[in-house]
C-alpha positions as CSV (number, residue, x, y, z in Angstrom):
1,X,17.0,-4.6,-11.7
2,X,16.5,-1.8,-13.8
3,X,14.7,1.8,-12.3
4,X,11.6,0.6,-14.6
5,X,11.2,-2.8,-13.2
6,X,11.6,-1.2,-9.3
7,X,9.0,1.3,-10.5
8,X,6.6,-1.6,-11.5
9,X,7.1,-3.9,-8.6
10,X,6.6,-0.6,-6.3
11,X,3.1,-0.1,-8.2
12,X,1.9,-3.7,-7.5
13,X,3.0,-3.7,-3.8
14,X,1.1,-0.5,-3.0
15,X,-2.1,-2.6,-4.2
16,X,-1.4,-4.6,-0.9
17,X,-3.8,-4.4,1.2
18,X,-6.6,-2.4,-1.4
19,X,-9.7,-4.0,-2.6
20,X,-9.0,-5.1,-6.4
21,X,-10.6,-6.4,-9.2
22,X,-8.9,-9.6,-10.9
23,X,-9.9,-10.6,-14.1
24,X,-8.3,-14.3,-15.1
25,X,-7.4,-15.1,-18.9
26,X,-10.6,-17.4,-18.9
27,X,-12.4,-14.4,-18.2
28,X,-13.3,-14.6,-14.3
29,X,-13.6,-11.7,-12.7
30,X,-12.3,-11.8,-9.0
31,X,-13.4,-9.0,-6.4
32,X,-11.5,-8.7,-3.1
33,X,-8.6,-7.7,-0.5
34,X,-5.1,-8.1,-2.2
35,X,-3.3,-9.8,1.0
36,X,-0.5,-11.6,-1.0
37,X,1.6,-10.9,-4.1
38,X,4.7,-13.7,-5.4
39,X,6.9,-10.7,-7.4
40,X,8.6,-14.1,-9.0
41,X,5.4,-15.3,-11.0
42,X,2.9,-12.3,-9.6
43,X,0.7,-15.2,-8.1
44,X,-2.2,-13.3,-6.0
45,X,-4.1,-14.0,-2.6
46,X,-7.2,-12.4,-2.6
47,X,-9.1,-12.6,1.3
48,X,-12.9,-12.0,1.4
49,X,-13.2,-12.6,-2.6
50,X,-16.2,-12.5,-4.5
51,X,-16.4,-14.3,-7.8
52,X,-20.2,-14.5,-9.6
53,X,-21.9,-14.6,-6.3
54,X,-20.2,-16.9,-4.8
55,X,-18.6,-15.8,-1.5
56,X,-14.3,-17.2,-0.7
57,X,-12.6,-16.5,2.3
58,X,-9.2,-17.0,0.3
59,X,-8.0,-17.6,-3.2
60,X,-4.9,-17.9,-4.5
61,X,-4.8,-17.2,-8.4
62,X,-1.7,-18.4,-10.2
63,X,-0.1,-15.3,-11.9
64,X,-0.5,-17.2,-15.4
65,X,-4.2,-16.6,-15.4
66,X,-3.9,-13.4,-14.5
67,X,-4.7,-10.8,-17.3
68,X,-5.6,-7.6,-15.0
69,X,-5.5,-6.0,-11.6
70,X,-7.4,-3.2,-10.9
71,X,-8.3,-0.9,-7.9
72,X,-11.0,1.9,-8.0
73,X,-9.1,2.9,-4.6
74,X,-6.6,6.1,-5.1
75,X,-3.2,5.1,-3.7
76,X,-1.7,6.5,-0.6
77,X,0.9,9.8,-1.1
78,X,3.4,9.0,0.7
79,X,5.7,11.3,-0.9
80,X,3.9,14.0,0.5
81,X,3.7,13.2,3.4
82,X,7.4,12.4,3.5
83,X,7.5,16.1,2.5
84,X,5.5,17.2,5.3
85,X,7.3,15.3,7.7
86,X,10.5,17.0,6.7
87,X,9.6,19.9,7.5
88,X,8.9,19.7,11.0
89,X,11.8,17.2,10.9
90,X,14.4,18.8,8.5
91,X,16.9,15.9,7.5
92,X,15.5,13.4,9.8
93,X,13.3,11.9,7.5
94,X,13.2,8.8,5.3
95,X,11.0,7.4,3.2
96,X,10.6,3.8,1.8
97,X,8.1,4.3,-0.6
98,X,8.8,0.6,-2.1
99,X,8.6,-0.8,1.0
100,X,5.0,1.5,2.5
101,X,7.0,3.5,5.5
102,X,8.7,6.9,6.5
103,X,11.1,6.2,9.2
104,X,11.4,10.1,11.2
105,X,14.5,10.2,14.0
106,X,15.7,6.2,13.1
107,X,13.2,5.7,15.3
108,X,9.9,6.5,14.5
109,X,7.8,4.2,11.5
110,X,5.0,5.6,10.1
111,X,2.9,3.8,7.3
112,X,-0.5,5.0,5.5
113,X,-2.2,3.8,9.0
114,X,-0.3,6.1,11.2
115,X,2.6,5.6,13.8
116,X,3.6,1.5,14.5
117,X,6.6,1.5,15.7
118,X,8.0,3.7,18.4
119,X,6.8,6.3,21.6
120,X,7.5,8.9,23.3
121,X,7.1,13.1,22.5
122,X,8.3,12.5,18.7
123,X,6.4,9.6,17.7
124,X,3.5,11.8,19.7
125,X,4.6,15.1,16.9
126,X,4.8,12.4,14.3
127,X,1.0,10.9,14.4
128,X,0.0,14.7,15.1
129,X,1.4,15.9,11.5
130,X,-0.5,12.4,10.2
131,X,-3.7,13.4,11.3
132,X,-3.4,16.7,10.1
133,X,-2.2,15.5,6.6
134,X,-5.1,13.1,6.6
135,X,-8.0,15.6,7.8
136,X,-6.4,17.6,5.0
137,X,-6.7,14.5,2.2
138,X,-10.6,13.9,3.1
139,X,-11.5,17.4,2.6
140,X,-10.1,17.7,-0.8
C-alpha cells in the first residue's frame, strides 16, 4: 500500500465516531454518527441517522452510492498531543495515529477520550497532561 493510500484510509478512519453528512449518488443526503467503515468497498454505518425527516437508528449505505462524506467536526490532534506527551515522557512515547492511540510507557493507551487502558501514578500523569491539552484546545 502506497504512503498516499495509508494517508487516505487514516483520513476516513478518523471520521469514526464524528457526526457526518452522506450524500448518495441518487442524491440522498444522510446525517448521523459514522460507527462503521468496510476500507474494501468504503461501505458506511451510520447510528442515529437522519434522512429528510425521517428518523433511523442504523443504516448501512453500500460504498457504491456513496458520492461524499463530510464532517463540520475539526478532527482530533493527535500529533500534538503525542508531542506533548513526549515531553514529560521523552522517548517513551508512541503514537498510532492510523489506528486513534498514543501508547506512553508500553503501558499506558490514550485515545482522543482520555486514558483506557492502564493505572497507576503514570497513567494518573498521563490523563493529567490530557486535561491540560484539552482545557488548552477549548480555549483557542
Amino acid at each position: 500500500m502506497s504512503v498516499a493510500q495509508r494517508k487516505y484510509f487514516t483520513e476516513v478512519a478518523a471520521l469514526a465516531d464524528k457526526t457526518v453528512a452522506v450524500v448518495t449518488t441518487n442524491g440522498k443526503t444522510f446525517n448521523g454518527t459514522l460507527i462503521g467503515i468496510n476500507p474494501d468497498n468504503m461501505s458506511l454505518c451510520l447510528a442515529d441517522a437522519t434522512e429528510g425527516g425521517k428518523q433511523l437508528h442504523r443504516i448501512v449505505l453500500n460504498g457504491a452510492t456513496v458520492a461524499q462524506i463530510s464532517t463540520a467536526d475539526k478532527p482530533f490532534d493527535l500529533k500534538s498531543l503525542s508531542g506533548r506527551l513526549e515531553k514529560v515522557f521523552p522517548t517513551m512515547v508512541k503514537l498510532y495515529e492510523d489506528q486513534g492511540f498514543i501508547w506512553v510507557m508500553d503501558k499506558v493507551k490514550l485515545t482522543e477520550k482520555g486514558v483506557v487502558e492502564g493505572s497507576g501514578p503514570a497513567a494518573e500523569r498521563v490523563q493529567k497532561v490530557y486535561e491540560a491539552f484539552m482545557s488548552e484546545a477549548k480555549q483557542a
